[in-house]
C-alpha positions as CSV (number, residue, x, y, z in Angstrom):
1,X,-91.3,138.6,190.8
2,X,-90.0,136.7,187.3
3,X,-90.4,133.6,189.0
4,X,-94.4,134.4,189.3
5,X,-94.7,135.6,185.9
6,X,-92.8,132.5,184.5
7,X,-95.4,130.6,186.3
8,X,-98.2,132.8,184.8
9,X,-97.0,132.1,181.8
10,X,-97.0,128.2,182.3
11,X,-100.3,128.1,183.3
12,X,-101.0,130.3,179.9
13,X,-99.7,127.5,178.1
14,X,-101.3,125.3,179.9
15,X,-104.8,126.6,178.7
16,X,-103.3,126.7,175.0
17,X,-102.1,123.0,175.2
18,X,-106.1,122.1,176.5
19,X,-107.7,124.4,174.1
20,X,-105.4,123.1,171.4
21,X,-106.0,119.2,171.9
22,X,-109.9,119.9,172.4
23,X,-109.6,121.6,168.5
24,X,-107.3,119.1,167.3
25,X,-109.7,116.7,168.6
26,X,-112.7,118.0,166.6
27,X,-111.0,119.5,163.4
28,X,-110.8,117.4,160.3
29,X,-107.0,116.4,158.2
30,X,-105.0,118.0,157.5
31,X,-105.8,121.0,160.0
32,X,-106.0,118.6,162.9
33,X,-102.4,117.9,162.2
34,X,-101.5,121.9,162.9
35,X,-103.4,121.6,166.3
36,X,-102.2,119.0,167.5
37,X,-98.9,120.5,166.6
38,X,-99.5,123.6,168.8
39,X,-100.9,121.2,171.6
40,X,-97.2,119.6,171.5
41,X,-95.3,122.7,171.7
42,X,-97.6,124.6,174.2
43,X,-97.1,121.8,176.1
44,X,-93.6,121.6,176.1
45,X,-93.5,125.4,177.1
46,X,-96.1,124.8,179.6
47,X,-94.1,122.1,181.5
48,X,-90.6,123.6,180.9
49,X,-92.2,127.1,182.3
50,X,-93.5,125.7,185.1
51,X,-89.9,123.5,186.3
52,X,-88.2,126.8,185.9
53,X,-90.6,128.7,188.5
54,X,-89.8,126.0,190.8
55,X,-86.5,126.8,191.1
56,X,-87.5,129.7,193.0
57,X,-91.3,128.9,194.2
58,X,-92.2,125.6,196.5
59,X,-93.5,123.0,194.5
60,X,-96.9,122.4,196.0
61,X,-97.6,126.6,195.6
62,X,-96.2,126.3,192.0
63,X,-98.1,123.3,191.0
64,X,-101.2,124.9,192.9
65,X,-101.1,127.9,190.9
66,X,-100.3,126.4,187.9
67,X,-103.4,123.7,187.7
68,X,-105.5,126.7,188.7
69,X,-104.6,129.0,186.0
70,X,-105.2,126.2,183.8
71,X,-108.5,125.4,185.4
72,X,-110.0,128.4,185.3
73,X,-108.5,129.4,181.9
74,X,-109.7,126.4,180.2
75,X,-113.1,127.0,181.4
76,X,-113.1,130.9,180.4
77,X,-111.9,129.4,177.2
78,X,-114.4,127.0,177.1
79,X,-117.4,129.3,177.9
80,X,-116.0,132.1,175.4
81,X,-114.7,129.8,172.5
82,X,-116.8,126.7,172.8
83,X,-120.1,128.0,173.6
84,X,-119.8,125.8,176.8
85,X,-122.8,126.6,179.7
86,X,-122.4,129.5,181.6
87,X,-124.1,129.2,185.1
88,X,-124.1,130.3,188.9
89,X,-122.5,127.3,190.1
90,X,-120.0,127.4,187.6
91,X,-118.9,131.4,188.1
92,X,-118.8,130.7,192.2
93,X,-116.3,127.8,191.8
94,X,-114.5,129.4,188.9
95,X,-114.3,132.8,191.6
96,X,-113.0,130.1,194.8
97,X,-110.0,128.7,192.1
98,X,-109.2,132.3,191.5
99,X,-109.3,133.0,195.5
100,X,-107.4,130.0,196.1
101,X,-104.4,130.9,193.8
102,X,-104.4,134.6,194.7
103,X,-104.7,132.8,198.2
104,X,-101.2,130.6,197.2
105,X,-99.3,133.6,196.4
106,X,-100.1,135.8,199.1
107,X,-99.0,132.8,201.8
108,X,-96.2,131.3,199.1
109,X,-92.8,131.8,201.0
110,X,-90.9,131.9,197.4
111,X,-90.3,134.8,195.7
């Protein structure tokens, strides 16, 4: 089971490292500086997290379910944070990511 929450956690910071780039990307100096800062590191954590869980989880599940999270958390993000469109379309593929990854564990032969 830790292996899967480490992986949960990677793909956590991997919607920080996106929602941190998009803000460093749009804030003025010097508070740019401080997200792009937290970009670095949640990136580093992300990526770090995410070589640990495949120690114990098949690479292709792992990276899978890590792009996933990130997907669909970056677009959550986006539409709760950013003000980004919120649509039909956009719920029904958000709801087959979420399938799919649930989908990944429940076939994953790792832990």
């Amino acid at each position: 089971m830790m292996p899967w929450i480490t992986l949960i956690t990677a793909g956590l910071f991997e919607v920080a490292f996106a929602a941190s780039l998009s803000k460093a990307r749009t804030a003025a100096a010097p508070e740019s500086y401080w997200w792009f800062t937290a970009f670095v590191i949640s990136l580093s954590l992300s990526m770090w997290l995410l070589y640990r869980a495949t120690h114990h989880i098949p690479m292709g599940t792992a990276y899978g379910v890590w792009t996933g999270i990130g997907a669909v958390g970056t677009v959550l993000v986006g539409i709760i944070f950013f003000q980004e469109a919120v649509n039909f379309w956009r719920l029904f593929f958000i709801s087959t990511l979420i399938i799919s990854i649930v989908g990944l564990k429940v076939v994953s032969s790792g832990n």
